[in-house]
Wavefront OBJ file of the C-alpha trace (Angstrom):
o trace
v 0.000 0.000 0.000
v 1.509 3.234 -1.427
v 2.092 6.206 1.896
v 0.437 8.507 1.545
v 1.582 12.041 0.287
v 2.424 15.406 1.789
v -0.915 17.717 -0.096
v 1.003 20.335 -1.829
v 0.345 24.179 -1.041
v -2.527 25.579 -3.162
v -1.570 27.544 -6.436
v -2.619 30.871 -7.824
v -4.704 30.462 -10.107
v -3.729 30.758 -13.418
v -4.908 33.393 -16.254
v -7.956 31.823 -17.827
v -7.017 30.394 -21.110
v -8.642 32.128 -24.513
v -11.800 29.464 -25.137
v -11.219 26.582 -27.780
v -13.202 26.829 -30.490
v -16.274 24.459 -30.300
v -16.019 21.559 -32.645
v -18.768 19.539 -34.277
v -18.789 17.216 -31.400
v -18.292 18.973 -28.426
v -20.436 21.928 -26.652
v -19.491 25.313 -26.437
v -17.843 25.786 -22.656
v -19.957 28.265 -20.476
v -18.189 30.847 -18.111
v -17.853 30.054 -14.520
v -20.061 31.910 -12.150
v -18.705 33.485 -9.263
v -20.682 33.804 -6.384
v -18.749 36.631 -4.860
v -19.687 38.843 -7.587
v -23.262 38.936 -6.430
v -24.890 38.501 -9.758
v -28.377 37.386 -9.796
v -30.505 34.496 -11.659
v -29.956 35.701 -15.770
v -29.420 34.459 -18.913
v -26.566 33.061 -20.345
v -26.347 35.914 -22.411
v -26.399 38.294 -19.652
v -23.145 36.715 -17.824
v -20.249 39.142 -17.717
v -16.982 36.960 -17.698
v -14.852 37.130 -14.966
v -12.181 39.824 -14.688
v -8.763 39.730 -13.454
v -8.399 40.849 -9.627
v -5.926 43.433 -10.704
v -8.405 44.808 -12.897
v -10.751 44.978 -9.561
v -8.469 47.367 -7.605
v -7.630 49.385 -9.567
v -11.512 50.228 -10.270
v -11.474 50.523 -6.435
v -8.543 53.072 -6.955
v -10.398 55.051 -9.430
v -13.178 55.082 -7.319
v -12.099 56.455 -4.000
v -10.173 59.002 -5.766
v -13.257 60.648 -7.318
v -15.133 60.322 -4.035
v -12.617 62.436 -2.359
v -12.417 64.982 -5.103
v -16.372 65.544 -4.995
v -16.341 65.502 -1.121
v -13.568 68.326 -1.372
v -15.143 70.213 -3.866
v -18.979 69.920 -1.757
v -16.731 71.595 1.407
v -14.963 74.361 -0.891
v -18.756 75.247 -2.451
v -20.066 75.366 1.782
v -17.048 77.675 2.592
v -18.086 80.274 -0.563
v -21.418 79.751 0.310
v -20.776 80.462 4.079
v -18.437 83.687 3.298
v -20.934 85.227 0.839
v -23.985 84.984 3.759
v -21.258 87.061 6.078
v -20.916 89.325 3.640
v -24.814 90.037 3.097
v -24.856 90.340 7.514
v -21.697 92.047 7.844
v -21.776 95.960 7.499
v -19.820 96.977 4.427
v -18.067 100.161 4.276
v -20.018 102.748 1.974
v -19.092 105.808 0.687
v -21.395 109.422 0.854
v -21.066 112.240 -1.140
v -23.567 115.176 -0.870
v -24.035 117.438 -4.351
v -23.567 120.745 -3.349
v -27.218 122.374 -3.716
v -28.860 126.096 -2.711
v -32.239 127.357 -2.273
v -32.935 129.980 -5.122
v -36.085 132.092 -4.640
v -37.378 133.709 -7.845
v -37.537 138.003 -8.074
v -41.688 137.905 -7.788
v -42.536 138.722 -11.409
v -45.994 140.758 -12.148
v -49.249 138.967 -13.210
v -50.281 139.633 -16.528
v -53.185 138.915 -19.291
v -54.007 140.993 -22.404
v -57.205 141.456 -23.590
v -58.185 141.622 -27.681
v -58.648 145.227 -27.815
v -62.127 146.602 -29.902
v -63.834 145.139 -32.775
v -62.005 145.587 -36.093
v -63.121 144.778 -39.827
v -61.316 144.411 -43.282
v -61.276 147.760 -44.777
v -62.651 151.126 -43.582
v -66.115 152.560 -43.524
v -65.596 154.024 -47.482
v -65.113 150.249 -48.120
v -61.255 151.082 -49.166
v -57.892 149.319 -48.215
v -60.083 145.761 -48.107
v -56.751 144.313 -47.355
v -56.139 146.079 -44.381
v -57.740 146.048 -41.033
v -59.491 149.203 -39.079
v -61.416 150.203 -35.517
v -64.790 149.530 -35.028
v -64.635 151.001 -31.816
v -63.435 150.412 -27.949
v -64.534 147.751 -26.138
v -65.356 147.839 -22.023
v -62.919 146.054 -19.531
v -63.264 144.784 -16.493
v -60.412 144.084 -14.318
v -59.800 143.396 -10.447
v -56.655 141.226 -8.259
v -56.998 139.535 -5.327
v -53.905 141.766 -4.378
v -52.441 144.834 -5.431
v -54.109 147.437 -7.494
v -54.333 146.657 -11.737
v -52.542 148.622 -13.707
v -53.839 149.344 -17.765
v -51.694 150.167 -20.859
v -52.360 149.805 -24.653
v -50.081 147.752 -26.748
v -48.089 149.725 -28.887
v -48.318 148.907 -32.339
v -50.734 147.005 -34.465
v -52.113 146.285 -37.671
v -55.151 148.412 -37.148
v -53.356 151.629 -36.460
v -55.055 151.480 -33.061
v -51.587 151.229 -30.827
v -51.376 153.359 -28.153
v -55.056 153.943 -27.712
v -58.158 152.441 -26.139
v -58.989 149.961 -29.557
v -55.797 148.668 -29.116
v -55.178 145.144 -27.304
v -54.832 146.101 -23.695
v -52.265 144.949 -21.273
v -53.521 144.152 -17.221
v -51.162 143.605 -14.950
v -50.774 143.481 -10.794
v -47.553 144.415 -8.941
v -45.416 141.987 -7.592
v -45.799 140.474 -4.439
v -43.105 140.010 -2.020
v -42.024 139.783 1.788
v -44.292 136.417 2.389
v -47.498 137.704 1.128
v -49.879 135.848 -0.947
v -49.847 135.327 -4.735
v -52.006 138.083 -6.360
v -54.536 136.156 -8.476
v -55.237 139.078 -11.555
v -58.476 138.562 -13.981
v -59.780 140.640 -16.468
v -62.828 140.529 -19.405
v -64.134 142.843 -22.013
v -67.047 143.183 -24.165
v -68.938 145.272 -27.005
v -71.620 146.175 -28.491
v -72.485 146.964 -31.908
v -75.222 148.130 -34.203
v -74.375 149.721 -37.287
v -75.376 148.864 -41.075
v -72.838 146.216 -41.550
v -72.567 145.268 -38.098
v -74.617 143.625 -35.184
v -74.060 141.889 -32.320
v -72.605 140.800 -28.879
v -68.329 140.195 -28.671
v -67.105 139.552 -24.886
v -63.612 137.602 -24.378
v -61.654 136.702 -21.356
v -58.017 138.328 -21.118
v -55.572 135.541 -21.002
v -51.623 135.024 -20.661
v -49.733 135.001 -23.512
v -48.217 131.314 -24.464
v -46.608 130.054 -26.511
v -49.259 127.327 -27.702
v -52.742 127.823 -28.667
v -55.834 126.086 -30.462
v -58.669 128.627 -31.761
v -61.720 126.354 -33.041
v -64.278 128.479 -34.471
v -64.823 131.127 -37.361
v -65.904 130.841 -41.454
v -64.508 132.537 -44.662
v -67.805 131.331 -46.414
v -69.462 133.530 -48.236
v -70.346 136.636 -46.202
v -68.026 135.103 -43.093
v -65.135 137.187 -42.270
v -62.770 135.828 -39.617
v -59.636 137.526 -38.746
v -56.346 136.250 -37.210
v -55.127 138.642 -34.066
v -52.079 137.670 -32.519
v -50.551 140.089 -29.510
v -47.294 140.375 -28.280
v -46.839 141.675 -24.619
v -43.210 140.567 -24.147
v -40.687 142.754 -24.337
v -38.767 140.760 -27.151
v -40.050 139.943 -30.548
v -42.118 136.894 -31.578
v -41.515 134.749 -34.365
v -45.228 132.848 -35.156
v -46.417 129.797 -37.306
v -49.750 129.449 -38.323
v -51.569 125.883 -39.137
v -55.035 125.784 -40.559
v -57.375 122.796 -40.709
v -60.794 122.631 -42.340
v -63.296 120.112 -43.064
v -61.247 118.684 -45.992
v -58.025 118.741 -43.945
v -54.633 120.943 -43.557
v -54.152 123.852 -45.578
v -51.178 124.778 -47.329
v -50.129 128.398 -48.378
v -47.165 130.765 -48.258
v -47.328 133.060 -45.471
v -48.168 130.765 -42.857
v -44.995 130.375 -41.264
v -42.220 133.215 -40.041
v -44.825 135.713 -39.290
v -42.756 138.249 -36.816
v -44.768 139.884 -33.869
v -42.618 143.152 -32.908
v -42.339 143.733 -28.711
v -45.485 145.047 -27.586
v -47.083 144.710 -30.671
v -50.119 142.980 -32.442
v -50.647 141.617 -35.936
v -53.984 141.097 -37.736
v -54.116 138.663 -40.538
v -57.408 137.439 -42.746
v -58.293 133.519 -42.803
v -59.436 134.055 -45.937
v -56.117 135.033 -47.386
v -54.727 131.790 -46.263
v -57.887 129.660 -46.670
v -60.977 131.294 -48.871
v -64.495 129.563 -48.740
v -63.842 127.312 -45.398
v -66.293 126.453 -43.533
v -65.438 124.742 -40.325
v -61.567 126.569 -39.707
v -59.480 125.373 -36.506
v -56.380 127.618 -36.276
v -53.061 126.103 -34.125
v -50.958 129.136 -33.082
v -46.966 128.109 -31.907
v -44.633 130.795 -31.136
v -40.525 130.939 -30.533
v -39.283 133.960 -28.237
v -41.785 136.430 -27.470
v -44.798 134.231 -26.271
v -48.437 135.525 -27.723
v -52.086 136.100 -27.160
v -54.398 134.555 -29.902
v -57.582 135.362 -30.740
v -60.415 134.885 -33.384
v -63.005 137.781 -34.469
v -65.798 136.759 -36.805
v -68.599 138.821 -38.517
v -71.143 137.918 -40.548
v -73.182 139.605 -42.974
v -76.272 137.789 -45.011
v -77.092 139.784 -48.074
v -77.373 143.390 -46.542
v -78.168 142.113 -43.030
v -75.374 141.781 -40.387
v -75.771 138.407 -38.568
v -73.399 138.547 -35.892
v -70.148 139.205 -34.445
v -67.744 137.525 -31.655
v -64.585 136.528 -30.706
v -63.185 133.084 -30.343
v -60.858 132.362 -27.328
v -57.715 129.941 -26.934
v -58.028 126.402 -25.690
v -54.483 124.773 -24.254
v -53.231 121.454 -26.001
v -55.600 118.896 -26.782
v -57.197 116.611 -24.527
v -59.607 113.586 -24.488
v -62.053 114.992 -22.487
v -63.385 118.328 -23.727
v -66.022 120.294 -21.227
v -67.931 123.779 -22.487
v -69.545 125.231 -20.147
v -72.354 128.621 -20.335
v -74.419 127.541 -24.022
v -76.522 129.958 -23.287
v -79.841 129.734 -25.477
v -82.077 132.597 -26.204
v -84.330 133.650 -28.644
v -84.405 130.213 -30.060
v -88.081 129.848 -31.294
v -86.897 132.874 -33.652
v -83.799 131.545 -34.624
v -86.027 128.174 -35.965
v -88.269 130.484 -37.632
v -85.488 131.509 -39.218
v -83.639 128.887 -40.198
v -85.717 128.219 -43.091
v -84.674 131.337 -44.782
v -81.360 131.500 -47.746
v -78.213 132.360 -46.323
v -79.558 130.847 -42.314
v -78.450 127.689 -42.241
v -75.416 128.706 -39.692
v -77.882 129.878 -37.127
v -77.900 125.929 -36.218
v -75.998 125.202 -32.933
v -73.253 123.331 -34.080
v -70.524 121.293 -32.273
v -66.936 121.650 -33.787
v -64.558 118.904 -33.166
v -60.624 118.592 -34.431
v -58.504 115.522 -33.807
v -54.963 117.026 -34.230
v -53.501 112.718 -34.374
v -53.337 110.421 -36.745
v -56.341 107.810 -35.496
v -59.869 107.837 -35.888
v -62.438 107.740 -32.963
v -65.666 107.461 -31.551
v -66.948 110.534 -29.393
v -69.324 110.172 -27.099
v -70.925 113.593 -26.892
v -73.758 114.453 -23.927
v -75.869 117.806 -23.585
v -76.273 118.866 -19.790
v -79.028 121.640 -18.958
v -78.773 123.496 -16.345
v -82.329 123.564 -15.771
v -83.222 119.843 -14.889
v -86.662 121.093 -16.287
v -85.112 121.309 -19.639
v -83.936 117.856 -21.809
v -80.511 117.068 -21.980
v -79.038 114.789 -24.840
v -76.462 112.158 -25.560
v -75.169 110.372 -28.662
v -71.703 109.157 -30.399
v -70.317 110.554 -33.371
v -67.332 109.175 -35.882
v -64.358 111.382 -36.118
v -61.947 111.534 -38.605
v -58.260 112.329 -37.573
v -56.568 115.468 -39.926
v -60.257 116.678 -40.467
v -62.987 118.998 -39.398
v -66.616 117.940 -37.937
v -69.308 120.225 -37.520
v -72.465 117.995 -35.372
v -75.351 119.724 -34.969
v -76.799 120.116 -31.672
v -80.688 120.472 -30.820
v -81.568 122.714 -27.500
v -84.748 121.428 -25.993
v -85.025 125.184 -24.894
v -84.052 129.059 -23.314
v -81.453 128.226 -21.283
v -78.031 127.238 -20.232
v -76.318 124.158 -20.939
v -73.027 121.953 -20.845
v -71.577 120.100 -24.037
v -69.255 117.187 -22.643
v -66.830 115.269 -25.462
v -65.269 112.616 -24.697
v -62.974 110.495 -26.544
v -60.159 107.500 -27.112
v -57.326 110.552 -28.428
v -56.610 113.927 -27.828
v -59.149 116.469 -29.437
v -59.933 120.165 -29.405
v -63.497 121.748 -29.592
v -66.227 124.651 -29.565
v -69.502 125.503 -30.136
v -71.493 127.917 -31.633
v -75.085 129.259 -30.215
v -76.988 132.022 -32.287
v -79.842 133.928 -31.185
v -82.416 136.349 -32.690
v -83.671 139.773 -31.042
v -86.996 141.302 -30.194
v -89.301 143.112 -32.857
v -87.516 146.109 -31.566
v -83.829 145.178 -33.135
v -85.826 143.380 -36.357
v -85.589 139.830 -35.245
v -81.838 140.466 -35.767
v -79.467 137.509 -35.524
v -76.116 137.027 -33.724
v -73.959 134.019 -32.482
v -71.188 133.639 -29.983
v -68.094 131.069 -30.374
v -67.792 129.096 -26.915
v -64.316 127.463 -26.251
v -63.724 124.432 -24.079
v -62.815 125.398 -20.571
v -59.919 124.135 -18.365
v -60.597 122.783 -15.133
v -60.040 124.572 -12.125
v -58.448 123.376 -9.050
v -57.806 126.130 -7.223
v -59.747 129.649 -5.932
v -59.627 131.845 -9.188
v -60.899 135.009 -10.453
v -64.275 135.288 -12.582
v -64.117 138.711 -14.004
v -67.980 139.399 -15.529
v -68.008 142.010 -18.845
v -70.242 144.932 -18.773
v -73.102 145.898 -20.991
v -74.585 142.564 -20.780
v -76.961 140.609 -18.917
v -74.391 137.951 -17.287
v -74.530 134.485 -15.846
v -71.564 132.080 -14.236
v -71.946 128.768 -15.346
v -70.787 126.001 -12.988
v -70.590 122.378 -14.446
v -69.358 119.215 -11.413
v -67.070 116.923 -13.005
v -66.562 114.992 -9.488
v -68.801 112.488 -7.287
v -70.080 114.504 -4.774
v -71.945 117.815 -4.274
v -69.926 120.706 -3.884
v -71.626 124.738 -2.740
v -69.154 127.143 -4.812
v -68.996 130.110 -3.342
v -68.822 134.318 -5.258
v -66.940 136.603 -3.442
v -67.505 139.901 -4.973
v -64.592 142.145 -5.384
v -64.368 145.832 -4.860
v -65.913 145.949 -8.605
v -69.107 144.330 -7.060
v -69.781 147.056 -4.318
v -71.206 145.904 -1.345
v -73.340 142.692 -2.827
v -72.978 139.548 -0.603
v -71.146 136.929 -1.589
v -73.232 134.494 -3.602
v -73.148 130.493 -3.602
v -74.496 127.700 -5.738
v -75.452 124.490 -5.044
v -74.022 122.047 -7.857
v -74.806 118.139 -7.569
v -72.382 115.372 -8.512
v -71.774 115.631 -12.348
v -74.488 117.960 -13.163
v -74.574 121.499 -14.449
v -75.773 125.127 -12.791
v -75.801 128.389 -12.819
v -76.447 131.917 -11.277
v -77.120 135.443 -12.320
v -74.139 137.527 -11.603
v -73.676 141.848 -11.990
v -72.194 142.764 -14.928
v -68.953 145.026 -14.450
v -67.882 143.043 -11.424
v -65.411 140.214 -10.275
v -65.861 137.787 -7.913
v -63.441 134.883 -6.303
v -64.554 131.883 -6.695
v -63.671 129.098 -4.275
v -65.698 126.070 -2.183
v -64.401 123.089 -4.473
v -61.904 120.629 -5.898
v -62.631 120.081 -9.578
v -64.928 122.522 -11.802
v -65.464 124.161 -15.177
v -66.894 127.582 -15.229
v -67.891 129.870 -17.797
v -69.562 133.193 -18.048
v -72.541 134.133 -20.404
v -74.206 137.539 -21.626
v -77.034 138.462 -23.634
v -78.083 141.669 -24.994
v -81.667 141.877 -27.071
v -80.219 139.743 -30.337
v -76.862 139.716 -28.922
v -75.090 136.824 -27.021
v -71.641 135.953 -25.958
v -69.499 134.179 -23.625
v -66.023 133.223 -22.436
v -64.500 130.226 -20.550
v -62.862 131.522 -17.131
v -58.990 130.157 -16.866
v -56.946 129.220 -14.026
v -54.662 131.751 -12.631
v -51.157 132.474 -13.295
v -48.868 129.902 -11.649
v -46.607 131.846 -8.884
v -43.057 132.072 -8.353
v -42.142 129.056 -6.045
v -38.776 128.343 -4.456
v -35.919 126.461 -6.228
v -33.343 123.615 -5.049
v -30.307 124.602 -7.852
v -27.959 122.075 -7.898
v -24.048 122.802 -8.127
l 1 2 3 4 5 6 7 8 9 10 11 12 13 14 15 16 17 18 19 20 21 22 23 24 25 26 27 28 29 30 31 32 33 34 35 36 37 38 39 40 41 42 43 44 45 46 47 48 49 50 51 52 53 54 55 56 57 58 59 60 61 62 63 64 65 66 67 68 69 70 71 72 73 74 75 76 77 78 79 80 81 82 83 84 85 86 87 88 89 90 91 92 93 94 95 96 97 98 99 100 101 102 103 104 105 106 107 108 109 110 111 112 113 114 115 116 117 118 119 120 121 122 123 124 125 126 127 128 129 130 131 132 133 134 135 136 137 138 139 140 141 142 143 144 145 146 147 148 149 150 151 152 153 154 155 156 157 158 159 160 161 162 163 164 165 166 167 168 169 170 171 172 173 174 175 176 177 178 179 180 181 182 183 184 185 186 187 188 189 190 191 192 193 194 195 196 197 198 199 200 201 202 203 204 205 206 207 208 209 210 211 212 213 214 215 216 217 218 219 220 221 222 223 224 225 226 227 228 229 230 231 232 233 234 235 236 237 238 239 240 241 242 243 244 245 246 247 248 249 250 251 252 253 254 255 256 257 258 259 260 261 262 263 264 265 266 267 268 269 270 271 272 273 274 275 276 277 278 279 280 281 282 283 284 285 286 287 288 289 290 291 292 293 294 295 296 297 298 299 300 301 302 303 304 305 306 307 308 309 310 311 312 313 314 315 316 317 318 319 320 321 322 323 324 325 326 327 328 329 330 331 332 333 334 335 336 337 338 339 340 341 342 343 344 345 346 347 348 349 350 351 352 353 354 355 356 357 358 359 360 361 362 363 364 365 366 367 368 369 370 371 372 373 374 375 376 377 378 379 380 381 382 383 384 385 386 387 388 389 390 391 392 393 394 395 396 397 398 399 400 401 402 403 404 405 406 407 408 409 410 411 412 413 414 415 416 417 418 419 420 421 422 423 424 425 426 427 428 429 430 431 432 433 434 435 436 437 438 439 440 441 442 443 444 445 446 447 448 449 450 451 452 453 454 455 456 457 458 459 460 461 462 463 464 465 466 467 468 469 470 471 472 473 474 475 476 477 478 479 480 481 482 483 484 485 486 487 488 489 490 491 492 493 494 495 496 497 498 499 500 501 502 503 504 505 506 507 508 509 510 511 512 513 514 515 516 517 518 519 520 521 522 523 524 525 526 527 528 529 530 531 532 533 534 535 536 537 538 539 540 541 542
């Protein structure tokens, strides 16, 4: 029996051999399966075949080595992220530096306004120089300040050959105020009348500051329509003016328009008709560089032999989308139907004239607001055309006073015209008056009320609640008590007022107001503005 043998030490074992290809005989050999490499029941397919143990570590290697880097870099992001939130709680140094600044107070300048000046006409009485513009008399003005006498002067040069006297435009001002009094608030209005062959009628304007924009909607060169141009300069250095004129087929175009030189203290008078014959619906847009201006419209009418009418039109500021005109004041107007009938009458129509000054069309929504809840008011829409003149004509229910509201998508400017017819006594004579869209006021302001006229203030109450304005008469109102009016939440009223006087009006937050005047066949009226800004204190800067 052979002894037995010493076992022999265990081997490494030995790099697996590349597989023998199968023969025709044999099977192919399958891939041992290692249970250390935790594999799971799969498909022969799905066997990996074993790797080398070298192969193993070094994975292992490779591994760790990554973990370490991404666990450094995860610490390095904390530490940013850490120093940045000390940063944002930390006080940082900052750096001040105050610009060097002073408190300027303005010399107190004088309040001013100019007012038209008289009537005037193409040619003279003999009918010669029909070019050229003359008198037709002096019109009445009517001046206070809530501080500070007024002082009156005549413009020195026009046109008309009326500088220096009473036809001439006149200038109002007030004295500055100083030492810590109040801001003087100055107003001032005028009116005429006129009866003559050629001539009828009713003209009253309010004096206003000279700008150096303005919109005049109103006036005709139709057939027997004259309407004249005035432009005033009160400023001690000349004006150089541009004129644009839009009609119911659009702009006009002619020479002249532009360049038109105002001298200091001066006014110049130019015919509509020489820029734009046979227009019936005009809107005039007055811009001035240097000397700033006072615009104004006169137009007279004459059917066949028979004057029918005279007034002036007053500047509106820039366009806006909500237009208010205040003090339509109706009268005579079961004449004026009578006579509507009649050649040549048509105008006597109330008429609504809108502009839109842009380039896109709208939809206006347009209401009529009596005074007089006994009378009817009125509301409709109307398309407007942007570049181009509408005329909408608007039916009174009635005698009486009423507010014309526009309102719109764009900016727009407006007016309207209201005729009337006299008594037997004047021959059922005809005249109109050119209202102009009011601005609001928000502040106590002056309503100065022309003579030789039967007068009314017109209040219209854009806001939500009622409001009880209050008339303080001014010296020019002698010892009258001060007057108030009741006006509801967006409604309309009004109150008779002496003519020749001026009152301060005060007791709200947001109004229109307008003043009204009728003689027997005449009637006229004039939007009341805001007063003159004062001189406030200035922060200059260094």
């Amino acid at each position: 029996m052979p002894e037995p043998t010493e076992p022999t030490e265990p081997t490494e074992p030995t790099e697996p051999t590349e597989p023998t290809q199968p023969t025709a005989s044999t099977e192919p050999a399958r891939p041992t399966r290692f249970p250390d490499e935790g594999f799971g029941h799969a498909d022969d397919d799905d066997i990996e075949p074993e790797r080398p143990p070298q192969s193993r570590r070094d994975s292992l290697r490779i591994a760790g080595l990554v973990g370490a880097r991404l666990v450094t870099g995860i610490v390095a992001v904390a530490v940013v992220g850490a120093t940045i939130a000390a940063a944002a709680v930390l006080p940082l140094p900052s750096i001040h530096s105050k610009a060097p600044s002073e408190i300027v107070t303005p010399v107190p300048a004088a309040q001013q306004v100019v007012c038209p000046g008289g009537l005037l006409r193409l040619a003279d009485a003999q009918g010669k120089g029909a070019t050229k513009s003359s008198s037709l008399g002096t019109a009445d003005v009517t001046s206070d300040a809530t501080a500070g006498g007024v002082a009156q002067r005549a413009l020195k040069g026009s046109d008309a050959g009326t500088g220096g006297t009473s036809a001439a435009p006149q200038l109002l001002s007030t004295p500055p105020v100083s030492g810590g009094a109040a801001r003087s608030i100055l107003g001032g209005a005028e009116s005429q009348s006129i009866a003559t062959n050629e001539f009828f009628g009713l003209a009253a304007a309010a004096c206003t500051a000279a700008v150096g924009d303005a919109w005049l909607v109103g006036g005709s060169t139709a057939t027997g329509r004259t309407t004249l141009l005035t432009l005033a300069n009160p400023s001690e250095v000349p004006a150089t003016v541009a004129v644009q004129i839009f009609g119911e087929n659009g702009a006009v175009t002619a020479p002249g328009m532009t360049g038109i030189v105002i001298a200091a203290g001066g006014q110049r008078i130019l015919s509509l008709a020489g820029f734009a014959p046979r227009l019936n619906s005009p809107v005039v847009h007055v811009h001035s560089r240097g000397g700033q201006v006072v615009a104004n419209l006169e137009q007279s009418t004459v059917r066949g032999l028979e004057p029918g009418g005279i007034d002036f039109v007053g500047p509106q500021a820039a366009a806006r989308r909500i237009s208010v005109i205040p003090g339509i004041q109706a009268a005579g107007t079961a004449t004026v139907q009578s006579r509507l009938g009649e050649a040549g009458f048509s105008d006597l129509q109330t008429v609504l004239r809108v502009f839109v000054p842009g380039t896109k069309s709208t939809t206006a929504h347009i209401s009529v607001l009596p005074d007089d809840p006994k009378l009817k008011g009125a509301a409709f829409d109307a398309q407007l055309d942007p570049g181009k003149v509408t005329d909408l004509p608007i039916d009174l229910s009635g005698d009486g006073g009423y507010t014309l509201t526009v309102t719109a998508s764009v900016p727009m400017v407006s007016g309207v015209r209201v005729s009337t017819a006299g008594s037997p006594a004047v021959a059922a004579k005809t005249d109109f008056a050119w209202l102009s869209a009011a601005s609001m006021l928000k502040s106590d302001a002056l309503v100065p009320v022309a003579d030789a006229m039967s007068p009314v203030v017109h209040i219209e109450n854009p806001g939500k609640t009622a409001i009880t304005v209050k008339l303080h008469p001014l010296a020019g109102a002698g010892t009258d008590p001060d007057l108030t009016l009741a006006v509801p939440a967006g409604s309309a009223a009004s109150i008779p007022v002496l003519p020749g006087s001026v009152y301060r009006i005060s007791g709200f937050t947001t109004i229109y107001a307008s003043v009204s005047g009728t003689t027997d066949g005449g009637v006229a009226g004039y939007a009341i503005y805001p007063s003159a800004p004062g001189s406030a204190p200035l922060r200059i800067y260094g």
